[in-house]
C-alpha positions in Angstrom: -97.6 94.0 -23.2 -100.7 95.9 -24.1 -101.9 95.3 -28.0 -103.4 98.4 -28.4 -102.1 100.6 -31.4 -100.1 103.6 -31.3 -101.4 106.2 -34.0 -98.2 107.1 -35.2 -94.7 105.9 -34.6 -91.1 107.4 -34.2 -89.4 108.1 -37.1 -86.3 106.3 -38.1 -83.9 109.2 -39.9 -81.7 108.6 -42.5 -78.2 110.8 -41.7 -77.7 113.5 -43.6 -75.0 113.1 -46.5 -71.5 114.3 -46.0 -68.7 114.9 -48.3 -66.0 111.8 -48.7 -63.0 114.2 -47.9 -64.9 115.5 -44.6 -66.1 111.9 -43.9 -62.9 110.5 -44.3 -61.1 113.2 -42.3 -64.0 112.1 -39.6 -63.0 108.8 -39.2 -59.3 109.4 -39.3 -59.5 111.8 -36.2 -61.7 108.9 -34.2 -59.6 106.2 -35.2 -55.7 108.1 -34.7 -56.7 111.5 -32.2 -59.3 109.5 -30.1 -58.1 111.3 -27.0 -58.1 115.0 -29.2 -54.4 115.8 -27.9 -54.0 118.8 -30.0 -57.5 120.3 -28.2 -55.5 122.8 -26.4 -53.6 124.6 -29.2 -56.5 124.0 -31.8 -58.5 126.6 -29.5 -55.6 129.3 -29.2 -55.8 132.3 -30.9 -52.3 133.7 -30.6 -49.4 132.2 -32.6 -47.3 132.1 -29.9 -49.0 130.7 -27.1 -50.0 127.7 -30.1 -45.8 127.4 -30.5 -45.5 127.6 -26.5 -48.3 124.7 -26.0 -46.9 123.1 -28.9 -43.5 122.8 -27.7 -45.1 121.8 -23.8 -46.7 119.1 -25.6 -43.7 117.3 -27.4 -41.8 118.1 -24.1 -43.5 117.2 -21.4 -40.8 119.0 -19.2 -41.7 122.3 -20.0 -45.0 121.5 -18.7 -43.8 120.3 -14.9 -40.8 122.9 -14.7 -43.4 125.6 -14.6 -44.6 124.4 -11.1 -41.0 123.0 -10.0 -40.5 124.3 -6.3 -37.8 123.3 -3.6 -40.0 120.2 -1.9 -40.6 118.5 -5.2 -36.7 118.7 -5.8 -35.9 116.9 -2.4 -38.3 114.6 -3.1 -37.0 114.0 -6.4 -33.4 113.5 -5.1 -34.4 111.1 -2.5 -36.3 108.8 -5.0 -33.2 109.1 -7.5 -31.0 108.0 -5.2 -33.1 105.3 -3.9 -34.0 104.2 -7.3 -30.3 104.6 -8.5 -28.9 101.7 -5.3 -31.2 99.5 -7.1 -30.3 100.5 -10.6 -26.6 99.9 -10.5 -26.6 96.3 -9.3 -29.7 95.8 -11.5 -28.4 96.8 -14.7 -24.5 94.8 -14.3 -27.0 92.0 -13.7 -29.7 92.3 -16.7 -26.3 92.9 -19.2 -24.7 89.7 -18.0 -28.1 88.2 -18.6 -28.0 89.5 -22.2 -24.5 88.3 -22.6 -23.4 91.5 -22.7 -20.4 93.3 -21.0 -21.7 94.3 -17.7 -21.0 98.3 -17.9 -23.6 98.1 -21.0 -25.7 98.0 -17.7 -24.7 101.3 -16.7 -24.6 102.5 -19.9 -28.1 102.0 -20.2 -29.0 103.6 -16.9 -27.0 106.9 -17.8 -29.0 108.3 -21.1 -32.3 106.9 -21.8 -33.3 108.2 -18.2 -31.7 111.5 -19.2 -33.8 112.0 -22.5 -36.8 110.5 -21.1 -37.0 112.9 -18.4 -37.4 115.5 -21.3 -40.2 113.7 -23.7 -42.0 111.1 -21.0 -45.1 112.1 -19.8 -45.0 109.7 -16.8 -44.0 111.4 -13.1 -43.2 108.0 -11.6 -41.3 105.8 -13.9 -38.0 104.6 -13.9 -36.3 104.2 -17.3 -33.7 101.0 -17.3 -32.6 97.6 -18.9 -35.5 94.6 -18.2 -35.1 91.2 -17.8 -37.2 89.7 -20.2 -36.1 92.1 -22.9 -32.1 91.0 -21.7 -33.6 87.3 -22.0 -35.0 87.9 -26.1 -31.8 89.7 -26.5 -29.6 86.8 -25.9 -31.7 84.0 -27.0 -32.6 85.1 -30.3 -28.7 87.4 -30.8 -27.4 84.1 -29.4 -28.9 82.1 -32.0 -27.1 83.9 -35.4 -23.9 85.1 -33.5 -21.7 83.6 -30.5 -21.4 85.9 -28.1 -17.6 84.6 -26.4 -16.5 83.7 -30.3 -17.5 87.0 -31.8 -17.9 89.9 -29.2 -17.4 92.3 -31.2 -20.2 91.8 -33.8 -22.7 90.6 -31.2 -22.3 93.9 -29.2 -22.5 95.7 -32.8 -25.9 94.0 -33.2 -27.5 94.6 -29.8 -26.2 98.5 -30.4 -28.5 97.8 -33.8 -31.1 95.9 -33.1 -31.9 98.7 -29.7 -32.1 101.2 -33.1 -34.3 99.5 -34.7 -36.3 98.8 -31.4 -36.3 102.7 -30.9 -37.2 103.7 -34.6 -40.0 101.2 -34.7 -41.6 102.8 -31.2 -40.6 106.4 -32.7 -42.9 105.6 -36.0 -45.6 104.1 -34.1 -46.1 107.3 -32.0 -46.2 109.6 -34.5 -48.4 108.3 -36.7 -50.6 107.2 -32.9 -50.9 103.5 -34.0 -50.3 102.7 -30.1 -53.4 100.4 -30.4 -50.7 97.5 -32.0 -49.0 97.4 -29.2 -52.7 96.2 -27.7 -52.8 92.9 -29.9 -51.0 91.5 -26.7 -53.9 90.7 -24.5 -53.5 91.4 -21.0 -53.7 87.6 -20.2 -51.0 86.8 -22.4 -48.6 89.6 -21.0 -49.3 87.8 -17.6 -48.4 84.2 -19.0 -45.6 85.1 -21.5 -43.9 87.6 -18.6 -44.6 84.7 -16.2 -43.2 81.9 -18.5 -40.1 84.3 -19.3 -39.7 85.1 -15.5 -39.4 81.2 -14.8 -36.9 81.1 -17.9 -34.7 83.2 -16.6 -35.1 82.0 -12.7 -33.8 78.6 -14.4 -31.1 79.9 -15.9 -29.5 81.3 -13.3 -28.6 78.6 -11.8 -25.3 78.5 -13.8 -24.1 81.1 -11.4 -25.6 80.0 -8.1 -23.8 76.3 -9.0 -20.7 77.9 -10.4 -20.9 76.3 -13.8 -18.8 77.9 -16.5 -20.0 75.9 -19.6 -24.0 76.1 -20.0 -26.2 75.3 -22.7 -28.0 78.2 -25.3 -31.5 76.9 -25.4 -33.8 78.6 -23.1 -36.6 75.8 -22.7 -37.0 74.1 -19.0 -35.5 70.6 -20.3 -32.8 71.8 -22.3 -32.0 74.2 -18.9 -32.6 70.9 -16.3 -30.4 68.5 -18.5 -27.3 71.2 -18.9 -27.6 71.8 -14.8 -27.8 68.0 -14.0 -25.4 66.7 -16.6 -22.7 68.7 -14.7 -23.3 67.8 -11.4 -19.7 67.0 -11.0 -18.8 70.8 -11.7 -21.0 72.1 -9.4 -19.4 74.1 -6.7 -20.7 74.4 -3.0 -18.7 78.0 -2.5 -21.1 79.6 -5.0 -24.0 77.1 -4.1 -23.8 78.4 -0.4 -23.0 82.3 -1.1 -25.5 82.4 -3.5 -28.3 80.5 -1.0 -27.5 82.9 1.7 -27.7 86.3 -0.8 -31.1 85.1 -1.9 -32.5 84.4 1.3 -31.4 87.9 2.5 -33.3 89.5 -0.8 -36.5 87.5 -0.5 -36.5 88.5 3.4 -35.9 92.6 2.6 -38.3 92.3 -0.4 -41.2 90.4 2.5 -40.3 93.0 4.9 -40.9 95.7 2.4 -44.6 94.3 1.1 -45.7 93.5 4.5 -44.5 97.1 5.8 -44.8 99.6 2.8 -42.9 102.6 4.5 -39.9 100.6 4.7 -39.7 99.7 0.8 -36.5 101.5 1.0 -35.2 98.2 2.6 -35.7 96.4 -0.3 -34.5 98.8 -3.1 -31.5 99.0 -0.9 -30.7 95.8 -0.6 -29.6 94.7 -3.8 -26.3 97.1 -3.0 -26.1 96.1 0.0 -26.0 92.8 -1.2 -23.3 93.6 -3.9 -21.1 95.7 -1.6 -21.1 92.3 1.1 -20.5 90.3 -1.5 -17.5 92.2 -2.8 -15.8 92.8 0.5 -16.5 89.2 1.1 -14.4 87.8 -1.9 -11.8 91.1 -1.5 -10.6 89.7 1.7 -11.0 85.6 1.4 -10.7 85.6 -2.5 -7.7 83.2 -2.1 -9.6 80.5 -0.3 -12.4 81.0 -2.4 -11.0 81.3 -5.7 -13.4 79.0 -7.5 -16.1 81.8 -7.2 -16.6 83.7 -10.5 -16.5 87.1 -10.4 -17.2 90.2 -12.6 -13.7 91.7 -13.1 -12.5 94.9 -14.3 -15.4 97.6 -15.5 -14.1 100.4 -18.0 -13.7 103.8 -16.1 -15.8 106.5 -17.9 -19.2 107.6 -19.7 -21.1 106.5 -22.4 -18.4 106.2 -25.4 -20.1 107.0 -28.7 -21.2 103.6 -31.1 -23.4 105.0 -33.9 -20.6 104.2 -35.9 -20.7 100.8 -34.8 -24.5 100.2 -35.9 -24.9 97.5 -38.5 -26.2 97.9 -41.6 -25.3 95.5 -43.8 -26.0 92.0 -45.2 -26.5 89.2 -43.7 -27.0 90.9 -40.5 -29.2 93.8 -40.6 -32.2 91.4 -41.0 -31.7 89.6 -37.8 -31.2 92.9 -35.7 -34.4 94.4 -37.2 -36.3 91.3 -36.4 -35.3 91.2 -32.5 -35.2 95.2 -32.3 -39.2 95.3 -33.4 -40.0 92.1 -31.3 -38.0 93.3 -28.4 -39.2 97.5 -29.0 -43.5 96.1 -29.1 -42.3 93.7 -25.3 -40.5 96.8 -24.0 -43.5 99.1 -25.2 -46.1 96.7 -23.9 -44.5 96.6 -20.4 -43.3 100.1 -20.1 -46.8 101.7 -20.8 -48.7 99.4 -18.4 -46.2 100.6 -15.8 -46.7 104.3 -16.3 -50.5 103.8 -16.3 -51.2 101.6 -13.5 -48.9 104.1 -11.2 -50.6 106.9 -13.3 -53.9 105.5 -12.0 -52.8 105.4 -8.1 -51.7 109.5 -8.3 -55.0 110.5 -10.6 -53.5 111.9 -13.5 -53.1 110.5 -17.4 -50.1 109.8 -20.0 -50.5 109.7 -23.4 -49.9 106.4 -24.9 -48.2 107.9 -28.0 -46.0 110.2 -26.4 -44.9 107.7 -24.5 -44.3 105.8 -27.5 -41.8 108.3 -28.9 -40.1 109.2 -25.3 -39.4 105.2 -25.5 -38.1 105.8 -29.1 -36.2 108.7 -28.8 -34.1 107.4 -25.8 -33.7 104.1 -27.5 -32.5 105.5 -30.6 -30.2 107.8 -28.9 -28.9 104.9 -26.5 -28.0 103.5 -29.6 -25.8 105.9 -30.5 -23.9 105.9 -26.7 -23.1 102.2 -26.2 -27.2 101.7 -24.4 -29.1 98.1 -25.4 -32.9 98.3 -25.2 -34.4 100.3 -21.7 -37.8 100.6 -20.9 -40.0 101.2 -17.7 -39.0 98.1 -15.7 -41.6 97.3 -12.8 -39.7 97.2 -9.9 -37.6 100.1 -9.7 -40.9 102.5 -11.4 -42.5 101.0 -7.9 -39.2 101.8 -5.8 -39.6 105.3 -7.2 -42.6 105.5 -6.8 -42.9 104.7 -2.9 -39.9 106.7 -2.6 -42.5 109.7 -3.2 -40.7 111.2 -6.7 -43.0 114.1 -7.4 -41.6 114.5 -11.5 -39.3 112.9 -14.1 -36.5 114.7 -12.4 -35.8 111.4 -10.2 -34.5 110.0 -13.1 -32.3 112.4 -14.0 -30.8 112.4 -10.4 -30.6 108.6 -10.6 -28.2 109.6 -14.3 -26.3 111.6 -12.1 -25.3 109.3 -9.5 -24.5 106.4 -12.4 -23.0 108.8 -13.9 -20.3 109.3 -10.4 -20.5 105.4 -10.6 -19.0 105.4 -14.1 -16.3 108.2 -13.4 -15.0 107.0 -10.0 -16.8 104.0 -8.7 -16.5 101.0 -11.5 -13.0 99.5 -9.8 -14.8 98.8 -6.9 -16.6 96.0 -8.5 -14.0 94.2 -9.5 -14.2 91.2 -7.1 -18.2 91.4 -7.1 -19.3 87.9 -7.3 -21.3 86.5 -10.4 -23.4 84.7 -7.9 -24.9 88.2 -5.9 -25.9 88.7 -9.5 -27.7 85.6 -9.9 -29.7 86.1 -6.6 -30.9 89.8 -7.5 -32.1 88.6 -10.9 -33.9 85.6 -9.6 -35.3 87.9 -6.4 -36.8 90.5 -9.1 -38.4 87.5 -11.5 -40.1 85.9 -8.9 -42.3 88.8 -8.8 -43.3 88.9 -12.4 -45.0 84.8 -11.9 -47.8 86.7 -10.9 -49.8 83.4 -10.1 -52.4 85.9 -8.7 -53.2 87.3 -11.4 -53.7 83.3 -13.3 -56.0 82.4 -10.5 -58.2 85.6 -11.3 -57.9 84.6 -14.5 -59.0 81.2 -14.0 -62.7 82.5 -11.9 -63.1 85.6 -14.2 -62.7 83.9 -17.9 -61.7 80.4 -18.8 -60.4 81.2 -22.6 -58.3 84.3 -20.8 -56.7 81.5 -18.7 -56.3 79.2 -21.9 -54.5 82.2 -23.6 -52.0 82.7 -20.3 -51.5 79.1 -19.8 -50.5 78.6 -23.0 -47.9 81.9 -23.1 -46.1 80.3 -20.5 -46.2 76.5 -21.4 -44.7 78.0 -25.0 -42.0 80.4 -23.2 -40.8 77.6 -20.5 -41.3 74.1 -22.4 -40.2 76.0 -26.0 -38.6 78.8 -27.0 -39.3 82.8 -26.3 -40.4 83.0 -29.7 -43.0 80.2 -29.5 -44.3 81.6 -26.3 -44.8 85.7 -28.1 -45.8 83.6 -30.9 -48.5 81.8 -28.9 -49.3 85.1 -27.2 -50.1 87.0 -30.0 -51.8 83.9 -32.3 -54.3 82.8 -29.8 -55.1 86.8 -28.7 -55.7 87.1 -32.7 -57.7 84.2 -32.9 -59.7 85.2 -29.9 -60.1 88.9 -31.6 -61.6 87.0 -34.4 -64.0 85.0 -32.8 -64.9 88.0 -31.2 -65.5 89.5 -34.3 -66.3 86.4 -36.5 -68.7 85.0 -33.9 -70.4 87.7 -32.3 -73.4 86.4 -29.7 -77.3 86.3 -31.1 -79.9 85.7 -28.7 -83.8 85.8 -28.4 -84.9 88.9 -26.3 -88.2 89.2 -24.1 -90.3 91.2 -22.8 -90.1 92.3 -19.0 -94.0 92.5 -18.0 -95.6 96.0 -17.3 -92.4 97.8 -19.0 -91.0 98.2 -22.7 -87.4 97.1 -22.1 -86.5 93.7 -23.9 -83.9 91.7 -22.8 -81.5 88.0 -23.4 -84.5 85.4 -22.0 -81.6 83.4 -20.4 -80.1 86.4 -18.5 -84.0 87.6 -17.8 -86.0 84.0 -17.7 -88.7 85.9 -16.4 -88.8 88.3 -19.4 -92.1 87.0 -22.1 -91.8 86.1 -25.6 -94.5 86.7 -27.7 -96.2 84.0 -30.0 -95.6 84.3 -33.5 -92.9 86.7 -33.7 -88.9 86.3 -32.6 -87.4 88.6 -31.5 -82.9 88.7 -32.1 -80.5 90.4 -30.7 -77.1 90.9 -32.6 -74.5 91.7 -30.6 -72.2 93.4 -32.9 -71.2 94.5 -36.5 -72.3 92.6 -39.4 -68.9 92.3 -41.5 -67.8 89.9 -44.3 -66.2 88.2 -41.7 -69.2 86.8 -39.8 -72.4 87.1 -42.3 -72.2 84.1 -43.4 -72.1 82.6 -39.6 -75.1 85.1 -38.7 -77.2 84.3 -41.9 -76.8 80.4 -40.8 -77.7 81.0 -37.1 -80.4 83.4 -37.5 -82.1 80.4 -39.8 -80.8 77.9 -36.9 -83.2 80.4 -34.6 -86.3 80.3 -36.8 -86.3 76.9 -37.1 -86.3 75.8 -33.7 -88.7 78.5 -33.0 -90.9 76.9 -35.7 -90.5 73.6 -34.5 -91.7 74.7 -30.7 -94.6 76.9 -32.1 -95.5 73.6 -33.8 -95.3 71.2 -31.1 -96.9 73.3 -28.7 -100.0 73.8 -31.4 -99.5 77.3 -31.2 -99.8 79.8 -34.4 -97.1 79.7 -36.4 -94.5 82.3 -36.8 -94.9 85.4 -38.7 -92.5 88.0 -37.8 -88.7 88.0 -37.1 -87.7 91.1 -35.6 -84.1 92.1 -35.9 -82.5 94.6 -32.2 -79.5 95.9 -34.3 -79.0 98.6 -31.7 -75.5 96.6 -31.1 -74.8 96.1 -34.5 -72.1 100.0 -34.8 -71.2 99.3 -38.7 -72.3 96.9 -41.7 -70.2 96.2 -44.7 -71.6 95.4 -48.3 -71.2 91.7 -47.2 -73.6 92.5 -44.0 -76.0 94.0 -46.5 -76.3 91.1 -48.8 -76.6 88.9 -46.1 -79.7 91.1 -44.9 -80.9 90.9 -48.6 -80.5 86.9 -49.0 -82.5 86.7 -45.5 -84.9 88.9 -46.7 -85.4 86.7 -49.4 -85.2 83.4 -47.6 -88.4 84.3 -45.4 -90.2 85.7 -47.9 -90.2 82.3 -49.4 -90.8 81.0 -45.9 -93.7 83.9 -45.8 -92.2 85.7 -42.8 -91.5 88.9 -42.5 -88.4 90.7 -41.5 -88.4 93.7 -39.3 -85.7 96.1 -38.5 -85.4 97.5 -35.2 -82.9 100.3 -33.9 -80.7 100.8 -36.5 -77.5 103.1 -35.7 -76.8 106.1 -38.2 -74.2 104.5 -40.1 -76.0 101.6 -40.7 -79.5 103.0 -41.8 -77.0 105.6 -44.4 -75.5 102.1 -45.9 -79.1 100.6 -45.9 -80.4 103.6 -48.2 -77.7 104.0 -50.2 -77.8 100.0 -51.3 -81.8 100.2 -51.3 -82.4 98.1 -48.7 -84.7 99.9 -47.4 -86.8 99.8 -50.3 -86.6 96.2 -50.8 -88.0 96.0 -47.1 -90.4 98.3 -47.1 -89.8 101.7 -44.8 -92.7 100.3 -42.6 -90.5 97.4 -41.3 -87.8 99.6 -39.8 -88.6 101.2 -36.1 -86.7 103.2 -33.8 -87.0 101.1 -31.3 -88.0 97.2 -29.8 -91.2 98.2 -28.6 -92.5 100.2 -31.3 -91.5 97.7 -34.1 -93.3 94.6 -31.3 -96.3 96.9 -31.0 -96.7 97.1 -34.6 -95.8 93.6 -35.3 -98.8 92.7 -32.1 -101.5 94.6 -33.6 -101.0 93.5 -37.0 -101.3 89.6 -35.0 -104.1 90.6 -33.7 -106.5 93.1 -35.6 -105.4 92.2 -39.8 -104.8 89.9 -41.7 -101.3 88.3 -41.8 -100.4 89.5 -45.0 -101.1 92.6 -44.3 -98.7 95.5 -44.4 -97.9 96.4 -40.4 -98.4 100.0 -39.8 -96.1 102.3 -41.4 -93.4 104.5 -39.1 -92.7 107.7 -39.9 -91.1 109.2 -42.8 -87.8 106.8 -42.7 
């Protein structure tokens, strides 16, 4: 890099002051209105196209009725029925699952999709009871409250603990704090949905054996030991029926991946498989009588249970504690869906409103005998290749539950427990999405720790220790992150002025007597001290080489804090105490790229007095051009030249 000195240098500008209020107001709007959803209606004159846009925001409806037209509506109707074969057999399943009477199943299906069809932004999902979300219902419900001793009050609770699920995403939406939901890293979704998955795969072998008495724990050895203690109870009827079901379901659902355009094979067969299975035991129930079966469903819709809700000691505790943990799952899963299919048709949802569609139709299912719905995978897929065009699929798919209820339940009577069993297990399998591990694993080795050890928690413990593992070691990861943020020596890349990591760039050239360090992000209370100690760590050793090597010894340390976005007061005294320590050392500190909020917390703690204003440079180069000529035209202790009005 040529030595020669530049006559005058960029200035490094000091932001100018704003008030605390407007500040404040500043960083609210980044932090809360990132995506500036009230752009729109901000820039409207009229009063009444501000209330029309309003109201089109809250409901997204009024927003895609304006374009409705005749093809969209047969579309619509064709992915609501599609979507509503798979939702019928889907939801008796996930309630039995939950421990809950099977019409809660249809139940659920009938009025969250209804009221999310109103407030969801998403065109292609498809609002229903989940697995894992039945699986935390039962095992934590399970725990306080026996589900055959006391029906009653365990059903009360679910009702309560789906409020408090709904509330919780409600408040979370309106006051856009959608990024909590986010503490769940995207590798421990994939191991604790994984982990649950196998969880419930396990489980379900009570009704493909035919066992009536099972154990409560949800952990693979507590599951193994109840399945082979019984061996003498197992029965080869539901063994055999249950065989044949899931091989027909894993077939359809191959078919269907292999040849996309025929995914309605798939979502079909699930009702297929119930309707078999029913006229199966209808007809030869007598020989096989040892085969469990559903038994009578209620006639009729939704009847109302916000009087039901509970509110009172010992219990409300308990159902607010699985509502939020159950509510943050359902949010986490439900959102990913509507943005990944978001993603394939080019268009966005809003995180928040999405928040309080969940919320809304959570609280209200509440209030009509519904336990917690969200946006499950596979039927939001099932919709989605059925080509739904708007929300109105889910509305049709209310509709024809809705028949189901009124006319329909008394067919189900002799549908066996066991079809049940193989269309839960068919839908888990596709949630161990050992793809996604083995990407995992080539990609990022701690990402794969964090997976591995959701699921190892979920399958070998409890649900709890798995979400606890998922959310701890994401945490802990977010604080290394931000607690140990990477330092490294930059270099210069010949003939240019770019600097760059010397291990990324071995070619790049570092200059004798000065260092030059990289900080690669804020400087907070939280890692100060661990930057103060490495940055000495990195003079040291550059010391020690310099001395070996017989080389002049180092004079200048330049700091790149073009990475570095904020400092706190802890990040200031740390830069103080460093300034201090080379002094003593007689080196020299030199500041390099410093954002605007940093250099306004720098003058306002007089740093930049304490430094000297001709130490702090706009960019690498300029401050390694000053820091060069000094080397090589004054004296060491000379001041470097000055930049320009700081």
């Amino acid at each position: 890099m040529s030595s020669k000195r530049s006559s005058q240098y960029h200035q490094v500008e000091i932001p100018p002051p704003q008030p605390f209020l407007k500040s404040l107001k500043n960083t609210l709007n980044d932090i809360l209105f990132a995506d500036d959803p009230f752009r729109r209606i901000r820039n409207e004159s009229k009063t009444s196209k501000k209330i029309e846009l309003g109201l089109r925001h809250v409901f997204p409806i009024l927003e895609w009725a304006r374009g409705y037209n005749l093809e969209y509506l047969k579309s619509d109707v064709i992915s609501g029925i599609t979507i509503a074969s798979l939702a019928i057999p889907q939801g008796i399943s996930y309630a039995q699952l939950a421990n809950l009477p099977p019409i809660l199943g249809l139940y659920s299906s009938l009025v969250p999709p209804l009221v999310y069809a109103v407030m969801g932004s998403s065109r292609d999902l498809a609002v229903g009871t989940v697995a894992v979300a039945s699986l935390l219902t039962a095992a934590m419900l399970g725990k306080e409250v026996n589900a055959v001793k006391n029906p009653k009050l365990y059903l009360h609770l679910a009702f309560t603990a789906t409020f408090f699920a709904g509330l919780m995403q409600t408040c979370l939406g309106l006051l856009r704090l959608g990024f909590v939901v986010e503490i769940l890293s995207h590798a421990a979704i994939v191991g604790f949905m994984g982990g649950a998955a196998t969880v419930v795969c396990l489980q379900q072998l009570k009704g493909l054996l035919g066992l009536h008495h099972f154990t409560h724990s949800t952990d693979i050895v507590s599951v193994l030991r109840s399945i082979f203690s019984q061996s003498h109870m197992w029965r080869w009827e539901s063994g055999v029926l249950g065989c044949c079901f899931l091989i027909f379901l894993l077939t359809t659902k191959y078919i269907s991946k292999k040849k996309p355009k025929l995914f309605w094979i798939s979502a079909m067969s699930p009702l297929v498989s119930v309707i078999l299975g029913t006229l199966f035991l209808y007809f030869l129930h007598a020989h096989f009588h040892d085969i469990q079966i559903i038994g009578e469903l209620k006639k009729g819709i939704n009847p109302p249970s916000i009087t039901h809700l509970v509110f009172t000691s010992p219990y409300v505790m308990l159902a607010l504690k699985i509502g939020m943990i159950t509510g943050v799952i359902a949010l986490a899963e439900g959102i990913a869906v509507g943005r990944s299919f978001a993603m394939y048709k080019n268009y966005n949802i809003d995180g928040n409103k999405e928040m309080i569609a969940f919320g809304m139709m959570n609280i209200l299912g509440s209030f009509s005998s519904c336990y917690l719905t969200t946006g499950p995978f596979s039927r939001s897929a099932v919709n989605y290749n059925a080509g739904c065009k708007t929300a109105l699929s889910n509305v049709v798919m209310a509709v024809a539950v809705a028949v189901t209820l009124l006319f329909l339940t008394p067919l189900f009577f002799y549908t066996p427990l066991v079809v049940l069993s193989s269309i839960i297990i068919t839908a888990m399998l596709g949630l161990v999405d050992y793809e996604a591990a083995i990407h995992l694993w080539r990609l990022d080795k701690f990402d794969f720790f964090v997976c591995l050890s959701a699921y190892l928690g979920v399958v070998f413990g409890t649900i709890e220790i798995g979400l606890i593992l998922s959310v701890g070691i994401s945490v802990m990861r977010l604080v290394l992150f931000v607690g140990r943020p990477k330092i490294y020596v930059m270099g210069n890349i010949q003939n240019t002025e770019i600097f760059r990591n010397i291990e990324h760039y071995p070619q790049a050239i570092t200059l004798s007597s000065l260092l030059i360090l990289h900080i690669d992000g804020p400087i907070y209370f939280a890692n100060s001290s661990y930057l103060r100690d490495r940055i000495g760590r990195w003079i040291d050793e550059e010391e020690d080489k310099l001395r070996s090597s017989g080389e002049i010894s180092l004079q200048y340390i330049v700091i790149d804090m073009s990475a570095v976005g904020n400092i706190d007061t802890s990040g200031i005294s740390m830069l103080e105490e460093l300034n201090k320590i080379m002094g003593r050392r007689e080196l020299k500190l030199v500041i390099a790229n410093p954002g605007a909020e940093v250099m306004k917390k720098l003058s306002k703690s007089n740093f930049i007095e304490s430094i000297g204003k001709e130490r702090i440079y706009l960019t690498v180069a300029e401050a390694v051009a000053a820091c060069d000529f000094m080397l090589h035209t004054a004296k060491p202790d000379s001041p470097i030249p000055e930049s320009n009005n700081v």
